[in-house]
mmCIF entry with sequence, helices, sheets and N, C-alpha, C, O atoms, coordinates in Angstrom:
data_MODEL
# 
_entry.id   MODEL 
# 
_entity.id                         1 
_entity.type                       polymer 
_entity.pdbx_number_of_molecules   1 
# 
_entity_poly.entity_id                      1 
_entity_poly.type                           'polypeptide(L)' 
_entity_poly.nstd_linkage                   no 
_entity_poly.nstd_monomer                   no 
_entity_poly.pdbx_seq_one_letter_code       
;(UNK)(UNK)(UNK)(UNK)(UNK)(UNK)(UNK)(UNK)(UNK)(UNK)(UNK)(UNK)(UNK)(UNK)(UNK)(UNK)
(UNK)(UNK)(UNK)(UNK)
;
_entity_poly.pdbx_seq_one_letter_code_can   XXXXXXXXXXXXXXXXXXXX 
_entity_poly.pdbx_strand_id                 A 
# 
loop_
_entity_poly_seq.entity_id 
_entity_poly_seq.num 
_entity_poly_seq.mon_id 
_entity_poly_seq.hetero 
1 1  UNK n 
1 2  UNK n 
1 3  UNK n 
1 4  UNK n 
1 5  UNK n 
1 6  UNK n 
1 7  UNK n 
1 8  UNK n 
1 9  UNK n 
1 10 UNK n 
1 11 UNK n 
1 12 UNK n 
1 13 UNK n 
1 14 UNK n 
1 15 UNK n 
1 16 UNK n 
1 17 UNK n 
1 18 UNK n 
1 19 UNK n 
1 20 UNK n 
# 
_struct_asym.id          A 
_struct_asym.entity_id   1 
# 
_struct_conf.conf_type_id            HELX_P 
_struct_conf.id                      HELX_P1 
_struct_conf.pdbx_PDB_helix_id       AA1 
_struct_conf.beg_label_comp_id       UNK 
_struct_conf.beg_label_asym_id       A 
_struct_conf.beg_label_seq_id        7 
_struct_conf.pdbx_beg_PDB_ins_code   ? 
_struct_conf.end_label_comp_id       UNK 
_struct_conf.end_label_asym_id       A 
_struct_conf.end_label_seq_id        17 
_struct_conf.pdbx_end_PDB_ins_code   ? 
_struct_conf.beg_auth_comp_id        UNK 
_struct_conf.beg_auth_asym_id        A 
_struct_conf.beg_auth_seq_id         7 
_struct_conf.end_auth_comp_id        UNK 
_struct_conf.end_auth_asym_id        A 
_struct_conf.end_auth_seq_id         17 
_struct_conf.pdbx_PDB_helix_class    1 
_struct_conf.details                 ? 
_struct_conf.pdbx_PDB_helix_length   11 
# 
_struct_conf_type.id          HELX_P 
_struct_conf_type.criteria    ? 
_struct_conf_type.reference   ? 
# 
loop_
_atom_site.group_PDB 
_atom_site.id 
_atom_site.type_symbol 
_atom_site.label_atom_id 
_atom_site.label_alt_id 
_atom_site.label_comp_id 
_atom_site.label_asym_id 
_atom_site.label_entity_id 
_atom_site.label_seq_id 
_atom_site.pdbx_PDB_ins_code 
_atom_site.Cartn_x 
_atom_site.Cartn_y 
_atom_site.Cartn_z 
_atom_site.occupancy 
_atom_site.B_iso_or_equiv 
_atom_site.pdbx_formal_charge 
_atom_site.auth_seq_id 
_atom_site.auth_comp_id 
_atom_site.auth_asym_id 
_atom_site.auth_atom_id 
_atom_site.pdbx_PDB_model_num 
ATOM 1  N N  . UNK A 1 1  ? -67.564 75.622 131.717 1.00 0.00 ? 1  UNK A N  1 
ATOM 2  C CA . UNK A 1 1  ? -68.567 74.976 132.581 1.00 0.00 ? 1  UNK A CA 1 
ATOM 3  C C  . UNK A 1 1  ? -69.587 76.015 133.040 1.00 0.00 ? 1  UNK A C  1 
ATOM 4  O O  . UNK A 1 1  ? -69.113 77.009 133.590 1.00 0.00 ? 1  UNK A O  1 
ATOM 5  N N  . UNK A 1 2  ? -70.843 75.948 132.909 1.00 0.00 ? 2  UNK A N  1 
ATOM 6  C CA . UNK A 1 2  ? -72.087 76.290 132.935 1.00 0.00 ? 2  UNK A CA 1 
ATOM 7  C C  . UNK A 1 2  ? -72.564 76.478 134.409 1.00 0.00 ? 2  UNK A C  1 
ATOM 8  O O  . UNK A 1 2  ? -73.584 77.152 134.262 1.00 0.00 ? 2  UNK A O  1 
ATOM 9  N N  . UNK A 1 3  ? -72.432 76.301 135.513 1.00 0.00 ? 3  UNK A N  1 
ATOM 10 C CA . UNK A 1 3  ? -73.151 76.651 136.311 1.00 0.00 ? 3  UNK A CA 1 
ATOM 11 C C  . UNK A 1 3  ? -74.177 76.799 136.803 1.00 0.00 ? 3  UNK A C  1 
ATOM 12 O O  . UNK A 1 3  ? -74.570 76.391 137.896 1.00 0.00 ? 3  UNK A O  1 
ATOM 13 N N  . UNK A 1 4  ? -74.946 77.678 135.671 1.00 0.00 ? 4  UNK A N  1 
ATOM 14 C CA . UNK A 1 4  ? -76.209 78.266 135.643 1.00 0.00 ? 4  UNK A CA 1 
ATOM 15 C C  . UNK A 1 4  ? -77.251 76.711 135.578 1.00 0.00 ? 4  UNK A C  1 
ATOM 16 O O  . UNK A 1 4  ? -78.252 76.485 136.258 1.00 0.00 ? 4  UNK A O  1 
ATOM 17 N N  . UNK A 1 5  ? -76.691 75.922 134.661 1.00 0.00 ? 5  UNK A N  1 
ATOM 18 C CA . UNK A 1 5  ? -77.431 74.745 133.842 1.00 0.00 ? 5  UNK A CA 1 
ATOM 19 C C  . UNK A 1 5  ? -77.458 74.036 134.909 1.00 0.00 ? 5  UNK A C  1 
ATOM 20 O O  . UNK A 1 5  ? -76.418 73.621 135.420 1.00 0.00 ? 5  UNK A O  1 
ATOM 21 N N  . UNK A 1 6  ? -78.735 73.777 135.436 1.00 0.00 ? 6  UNK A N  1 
ATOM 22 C CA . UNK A 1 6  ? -78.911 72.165 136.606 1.00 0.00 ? 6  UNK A CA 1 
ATOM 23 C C  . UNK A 1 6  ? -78.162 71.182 137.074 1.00 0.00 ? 6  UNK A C  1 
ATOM 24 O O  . UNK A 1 6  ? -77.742 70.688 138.121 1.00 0.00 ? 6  UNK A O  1 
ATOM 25 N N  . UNK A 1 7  ? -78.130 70.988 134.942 1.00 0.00 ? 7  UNK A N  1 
ATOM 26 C CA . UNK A 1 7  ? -77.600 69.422 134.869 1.00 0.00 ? 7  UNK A CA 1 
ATOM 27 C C  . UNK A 1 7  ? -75.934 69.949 135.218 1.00 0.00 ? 7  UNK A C  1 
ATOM 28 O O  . UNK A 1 7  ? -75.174 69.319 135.954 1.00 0.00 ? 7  UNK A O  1 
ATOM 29 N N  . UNK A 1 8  ? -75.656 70.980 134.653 1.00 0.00 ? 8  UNK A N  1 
ATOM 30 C CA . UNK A 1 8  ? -74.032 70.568 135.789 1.00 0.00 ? 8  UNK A CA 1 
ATOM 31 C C  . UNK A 1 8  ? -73.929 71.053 136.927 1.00 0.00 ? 8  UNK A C  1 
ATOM 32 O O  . UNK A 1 8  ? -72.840 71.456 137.335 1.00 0.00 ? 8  UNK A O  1 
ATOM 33 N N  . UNK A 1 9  ? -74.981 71.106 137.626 1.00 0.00 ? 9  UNK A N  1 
ATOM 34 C CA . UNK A 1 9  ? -74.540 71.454 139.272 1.00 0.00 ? 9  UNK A CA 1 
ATOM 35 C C  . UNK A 1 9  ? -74.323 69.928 139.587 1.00 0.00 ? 9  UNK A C  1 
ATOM 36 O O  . UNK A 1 9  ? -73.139 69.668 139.800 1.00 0.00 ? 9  UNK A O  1 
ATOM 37 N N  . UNK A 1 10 ? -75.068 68.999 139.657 1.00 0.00 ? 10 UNK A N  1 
ATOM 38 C CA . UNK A 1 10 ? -74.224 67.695 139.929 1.00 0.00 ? 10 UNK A CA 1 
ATOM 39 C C  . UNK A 1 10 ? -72.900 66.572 139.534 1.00 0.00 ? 10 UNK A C  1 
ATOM 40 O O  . UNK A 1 10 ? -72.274 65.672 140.094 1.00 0.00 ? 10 UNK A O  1 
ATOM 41 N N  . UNK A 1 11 ? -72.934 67.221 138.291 1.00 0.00 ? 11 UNK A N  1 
ATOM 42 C CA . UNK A 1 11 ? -71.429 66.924 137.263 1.00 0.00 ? 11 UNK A CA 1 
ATOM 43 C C  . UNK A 1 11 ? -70.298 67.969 138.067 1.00 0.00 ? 11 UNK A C  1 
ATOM 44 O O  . UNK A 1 11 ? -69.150 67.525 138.060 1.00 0.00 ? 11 UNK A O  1 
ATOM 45 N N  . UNK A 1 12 ? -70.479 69.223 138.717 1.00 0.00 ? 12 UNK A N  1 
ATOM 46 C CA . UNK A 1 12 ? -69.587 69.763 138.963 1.00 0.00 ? 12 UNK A CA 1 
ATOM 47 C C  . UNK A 1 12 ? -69.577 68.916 140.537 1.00 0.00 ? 12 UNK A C  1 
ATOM 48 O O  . UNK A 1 12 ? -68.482 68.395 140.749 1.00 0.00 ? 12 UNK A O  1 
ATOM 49 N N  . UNK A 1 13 ? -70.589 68.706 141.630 1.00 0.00 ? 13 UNK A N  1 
ATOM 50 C CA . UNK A 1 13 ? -70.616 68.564 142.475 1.00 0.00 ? 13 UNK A CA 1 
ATOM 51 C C  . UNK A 1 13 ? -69.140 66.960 142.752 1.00 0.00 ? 13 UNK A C  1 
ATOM 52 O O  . UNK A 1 13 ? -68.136 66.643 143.389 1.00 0.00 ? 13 UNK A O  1 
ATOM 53 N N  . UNK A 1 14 ? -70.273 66.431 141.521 1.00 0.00 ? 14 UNK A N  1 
ATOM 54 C CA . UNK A 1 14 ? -69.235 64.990 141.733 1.00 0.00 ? 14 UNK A CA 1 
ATOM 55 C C  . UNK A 1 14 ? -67.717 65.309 141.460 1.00 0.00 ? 14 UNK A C  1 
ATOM 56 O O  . UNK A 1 14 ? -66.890 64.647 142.086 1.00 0.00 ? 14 UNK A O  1 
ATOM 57 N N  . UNK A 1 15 ? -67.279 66.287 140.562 1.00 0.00 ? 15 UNK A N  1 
ATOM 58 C CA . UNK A 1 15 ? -65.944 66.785 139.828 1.00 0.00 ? 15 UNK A CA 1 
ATOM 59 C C  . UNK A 1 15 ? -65.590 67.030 141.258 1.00 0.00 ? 15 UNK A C  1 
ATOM 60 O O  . UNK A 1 15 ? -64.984 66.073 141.741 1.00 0.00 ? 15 UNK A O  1 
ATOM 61 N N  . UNK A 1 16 ? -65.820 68.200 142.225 1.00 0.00 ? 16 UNK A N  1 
ATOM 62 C CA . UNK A 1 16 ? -65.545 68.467 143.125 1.00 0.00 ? 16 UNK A CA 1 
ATOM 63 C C  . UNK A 1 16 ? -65.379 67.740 144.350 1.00 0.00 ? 16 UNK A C  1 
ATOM 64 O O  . UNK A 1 16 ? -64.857 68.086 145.410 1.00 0.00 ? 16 UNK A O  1 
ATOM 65 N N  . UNK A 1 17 ? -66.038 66.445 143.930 1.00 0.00 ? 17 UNK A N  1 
ATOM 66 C CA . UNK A 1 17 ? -66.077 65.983 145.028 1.00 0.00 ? 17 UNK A CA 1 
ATOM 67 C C  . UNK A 1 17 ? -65.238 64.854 144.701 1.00 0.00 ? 17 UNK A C  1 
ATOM 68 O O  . UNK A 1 17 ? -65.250 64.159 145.718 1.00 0.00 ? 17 UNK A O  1 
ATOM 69 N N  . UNK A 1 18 ? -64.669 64.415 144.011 1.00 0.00 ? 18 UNK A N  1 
ATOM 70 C CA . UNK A 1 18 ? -63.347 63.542 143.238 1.00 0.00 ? 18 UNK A CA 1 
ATOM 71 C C  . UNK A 1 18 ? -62.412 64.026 143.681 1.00 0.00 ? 18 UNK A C  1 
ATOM 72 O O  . UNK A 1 18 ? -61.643 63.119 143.998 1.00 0.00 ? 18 UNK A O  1 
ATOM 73 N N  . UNK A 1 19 ? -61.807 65.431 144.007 1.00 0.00 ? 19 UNK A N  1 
ATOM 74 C CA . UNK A 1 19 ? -60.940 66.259 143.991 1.00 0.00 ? 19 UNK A CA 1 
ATOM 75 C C  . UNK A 1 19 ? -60.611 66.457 145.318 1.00 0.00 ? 19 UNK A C  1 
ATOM 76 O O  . UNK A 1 19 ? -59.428 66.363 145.645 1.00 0.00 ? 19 UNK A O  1 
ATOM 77 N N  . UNK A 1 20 ? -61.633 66.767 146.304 1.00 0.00 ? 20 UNK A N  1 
ATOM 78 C CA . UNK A 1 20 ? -61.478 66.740 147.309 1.00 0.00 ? 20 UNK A CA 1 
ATOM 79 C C  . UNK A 1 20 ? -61.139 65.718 148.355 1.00 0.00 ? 20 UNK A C  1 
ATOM 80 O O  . UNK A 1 20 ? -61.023 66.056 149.534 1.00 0.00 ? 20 UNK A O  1 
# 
């Protein structure tokens, strides 16, 4: 997972935010 890339700051955000 990319980070850097935009498009997964909100793919991670939602991942993270599933989790939490």
């Amino acid at each position: 997972m990319n980070l850097r890339e935009p498009t997964t700051l909100p793919a991670a955000n939602k991942f993270i935010g599933g989790i939490s």
